[in-house]
N, C-alpha and C positions, 0 to 999 in steps of 0.2 A: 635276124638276131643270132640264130646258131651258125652261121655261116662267119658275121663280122666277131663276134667272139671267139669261134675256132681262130680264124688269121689273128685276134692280138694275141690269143694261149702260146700260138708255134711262130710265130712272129717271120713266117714266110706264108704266102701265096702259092705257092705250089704244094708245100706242107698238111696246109687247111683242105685246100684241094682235095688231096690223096686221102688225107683222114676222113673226110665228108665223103669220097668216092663219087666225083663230081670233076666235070671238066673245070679245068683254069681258067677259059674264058666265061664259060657258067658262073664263078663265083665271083669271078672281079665285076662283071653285071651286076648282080646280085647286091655288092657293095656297091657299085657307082648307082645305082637304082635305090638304095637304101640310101644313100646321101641327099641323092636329088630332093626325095619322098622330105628329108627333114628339115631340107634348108640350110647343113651346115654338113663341111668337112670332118671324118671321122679320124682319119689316117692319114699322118706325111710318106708320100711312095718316092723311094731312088731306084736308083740301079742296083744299090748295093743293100739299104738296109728299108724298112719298114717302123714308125713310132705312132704311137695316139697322140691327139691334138687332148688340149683341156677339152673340150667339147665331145672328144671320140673315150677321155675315160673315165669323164662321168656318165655317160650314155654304158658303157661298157659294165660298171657295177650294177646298173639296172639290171641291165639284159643279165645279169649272171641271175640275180635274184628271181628275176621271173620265169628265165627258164627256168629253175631249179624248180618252181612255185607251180612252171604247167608238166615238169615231168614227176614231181611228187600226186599232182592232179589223178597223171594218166595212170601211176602205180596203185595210187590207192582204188583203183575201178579192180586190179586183180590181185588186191590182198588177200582178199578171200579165199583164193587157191597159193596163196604166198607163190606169184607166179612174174618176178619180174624180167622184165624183159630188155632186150638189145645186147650193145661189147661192152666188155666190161675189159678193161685195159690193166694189168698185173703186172709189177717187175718185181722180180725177185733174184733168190743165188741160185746156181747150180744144185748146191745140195740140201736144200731147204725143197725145191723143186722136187726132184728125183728123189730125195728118202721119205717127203709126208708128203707132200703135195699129187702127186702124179699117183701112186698106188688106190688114191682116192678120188680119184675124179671122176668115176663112173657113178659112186652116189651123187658125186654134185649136180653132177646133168640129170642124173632122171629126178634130181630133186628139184631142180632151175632148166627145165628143159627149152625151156625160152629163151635161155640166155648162151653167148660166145662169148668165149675166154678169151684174149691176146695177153700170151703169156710171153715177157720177154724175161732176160736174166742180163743182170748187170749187177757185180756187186759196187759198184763207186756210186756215191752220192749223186741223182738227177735231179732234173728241173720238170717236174712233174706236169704243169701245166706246158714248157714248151714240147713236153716231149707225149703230150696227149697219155700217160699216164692218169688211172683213178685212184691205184692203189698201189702202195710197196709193201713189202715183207723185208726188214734189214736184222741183220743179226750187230748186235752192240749199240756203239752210242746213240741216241735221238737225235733228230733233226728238230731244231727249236720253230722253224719258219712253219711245221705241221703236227696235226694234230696225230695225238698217238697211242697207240692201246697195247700193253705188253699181252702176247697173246701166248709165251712159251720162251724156254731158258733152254741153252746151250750146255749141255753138261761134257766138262772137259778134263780131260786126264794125258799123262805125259809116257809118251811110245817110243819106242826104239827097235830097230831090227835087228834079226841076229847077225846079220852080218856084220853092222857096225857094233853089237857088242862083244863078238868074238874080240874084234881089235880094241876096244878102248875098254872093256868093260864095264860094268853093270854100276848107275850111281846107288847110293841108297841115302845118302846126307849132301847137306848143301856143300860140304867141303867138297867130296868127291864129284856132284855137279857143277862146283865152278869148274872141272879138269876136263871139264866135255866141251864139246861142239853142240853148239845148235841148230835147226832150219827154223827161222826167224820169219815172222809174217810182217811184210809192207804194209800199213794202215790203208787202206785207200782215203780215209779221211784228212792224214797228214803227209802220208808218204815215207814214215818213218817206222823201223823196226818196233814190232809190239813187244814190251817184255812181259815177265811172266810172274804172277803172281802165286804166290805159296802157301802154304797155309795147313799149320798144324793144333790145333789145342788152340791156346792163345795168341801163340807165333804165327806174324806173317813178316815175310819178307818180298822184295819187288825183285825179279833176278833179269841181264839182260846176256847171255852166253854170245862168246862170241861164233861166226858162222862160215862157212865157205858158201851159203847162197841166201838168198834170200827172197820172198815170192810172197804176190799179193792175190794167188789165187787159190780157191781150198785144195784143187784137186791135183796140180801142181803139187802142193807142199804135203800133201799126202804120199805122193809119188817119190818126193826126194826121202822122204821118210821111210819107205817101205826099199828104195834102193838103197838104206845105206847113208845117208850123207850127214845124218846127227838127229840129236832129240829133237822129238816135234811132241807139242802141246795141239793135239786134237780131238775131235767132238767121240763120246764114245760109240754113238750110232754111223760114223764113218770108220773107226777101225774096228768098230766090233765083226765084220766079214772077217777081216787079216788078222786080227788075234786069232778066231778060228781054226782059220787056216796054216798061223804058222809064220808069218812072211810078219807081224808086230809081235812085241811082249809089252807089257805096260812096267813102268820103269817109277820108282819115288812113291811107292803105293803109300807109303806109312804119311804123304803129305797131300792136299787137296787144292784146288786153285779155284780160283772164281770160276762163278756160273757167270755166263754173255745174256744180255736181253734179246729178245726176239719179239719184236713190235710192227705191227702193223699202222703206216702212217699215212695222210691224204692230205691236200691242201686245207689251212683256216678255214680260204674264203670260199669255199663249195660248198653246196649244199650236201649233206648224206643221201645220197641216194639210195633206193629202195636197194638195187643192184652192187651197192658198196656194201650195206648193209647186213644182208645175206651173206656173201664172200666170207668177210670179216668173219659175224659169227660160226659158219661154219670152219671156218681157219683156224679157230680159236678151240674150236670143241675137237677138230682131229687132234694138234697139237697137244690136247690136255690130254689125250689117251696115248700118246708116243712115250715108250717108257723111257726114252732118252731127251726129249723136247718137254714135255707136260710141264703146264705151269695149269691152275684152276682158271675159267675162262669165264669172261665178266659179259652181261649181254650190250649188246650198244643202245642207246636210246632209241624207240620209237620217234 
């Protein structure tokens, strides 16, 4: 079952494979032995592509169910020492990663000392079961297709270096920020420049500056921002080093812009596993102590 499940999740054969850690001829047995065993075709195989039959994907929401049914079985044998266990598969962003994630992950293991982490970083939207993913970390919109817990907010403020304010000088009002240059962020949702929302008192206004570059990665557009090349709308726990230092100054203080969501999301049709679980609430309770992430952290159901 976990073998024919893995191949329809990744929808290759040599994919299931690698994620099961398991020879290729091992698992296509395994399937052709599982078919024999029920009498009925699971899976159409080509050259090129792999599908489930009717018969391969109602058999297939079984098998989700029951494993979920015998691995909540085997967790609940070491609840008792809250001790679950196997890989727990994470994607996340770069600096979600690197500024809360990573400075903490020595409690998480001596807290889940049972458990492996595969942490990948992607920030564009996946496909969570082809990509053998358990859990994401996104910053902004929801994914409607997954279920989702806002675990911490983005707090974002608008920077400039001095060397580009030498040259254009310093905005302080919207007039004088239309006369600027932006560094503009790519959605990876849409692929289209994000603009930027303002916010004073009762006033808001939606602003989209024009740019000489524009960039759908955090660390990138941090980079164009700290050389110089226009305002940038960034998190404050990424320029709070460069203000420090010198190299940003925060620009439009007297106005405020939206806070980003930061949610943690997983498939519908999964069960919560003990191991998601855990993650989760611990992701949620660092996040609520980061003085630039903290949002208050909700526990996930039992």
């Amino acid at each position: 079952m976990q073998a024919f499940t893995r191949v329809v999740d990744v929808g290759s054969f040599a994919r299931a494979a690698e994620s099961l850690d398991l020879p290729k001829a091992t698992l296509t047995r395994l399937i052709q032995n599982l078919e024999t065993h029920l009498g009925v075709k699971l899976l159409h195989r080509t050259t090129r592509r792999i599908s489930v039959t009717t018969d391969g994907a109602a058999y297939y929401e079984r098998c989700v169910r029951i494993l979920a049914d015998v691995e909540e079985a085997e967790q609940s044998l070491t609840r008792h020492n809250n001790s679950p266990r196997g890989t727990l598969a994470v994607d996340t962003t770069s600096g979600l990663a690197q500024l809360v994630l990573m400075p903490q992950l020595h409690d998480f293991f001596n807290a889940y000392p049972e458990l492996k982490l595969e942490l990948t970083i992607n920030g564009k939207p996946i496909d969570l079961l082809k990509e053998g993913v358990d859990v994401v970390l996104r910053v902004g919109a929801l994914d409607e297709a997954m279920v989702a817990r806002r675990i911490g907010q983005v707090k974002l403020a608008f920077y400039a270096s001095p060397i580009y304010l030498r040259r254009f000088g310093t905005p302080h009002d919207l007039t004088e920020l239309s006369q600027h240059k932006a560094i503009n962020f790519l959605s990876n949702r849409t692929g289209r420049e994000t603009p930027w929302t303002l916010i004073r008192g009762g006033e808001s206004t939606e602003v989209l500056l024009p740019s000489v570059i524009s960039t759908n990665d955090a660390d990138v557009y941090l980079g164009c921002a700290v050389e110089g090349h226009g305002i940038a709308r960034i998190s404050r726990a990424m320029a709070e080093p460069y203000i420090h230092s010198g190299r940003l100054v925060e620009v439009m203080t007297d106005w405020q812009t939206d806070e980003l969501p930061i949610s943690a999301m997983y498939p519908q049709n999964r069960h919560l596993s003990a191991k998601v679980r855990v993650f989760v609430n611990w992701a949620a309770e660092i996040f609520s102590r980061h003085p630039h992430f903290g949002a208050a952290p909700q526990q996930l159901a039992a």
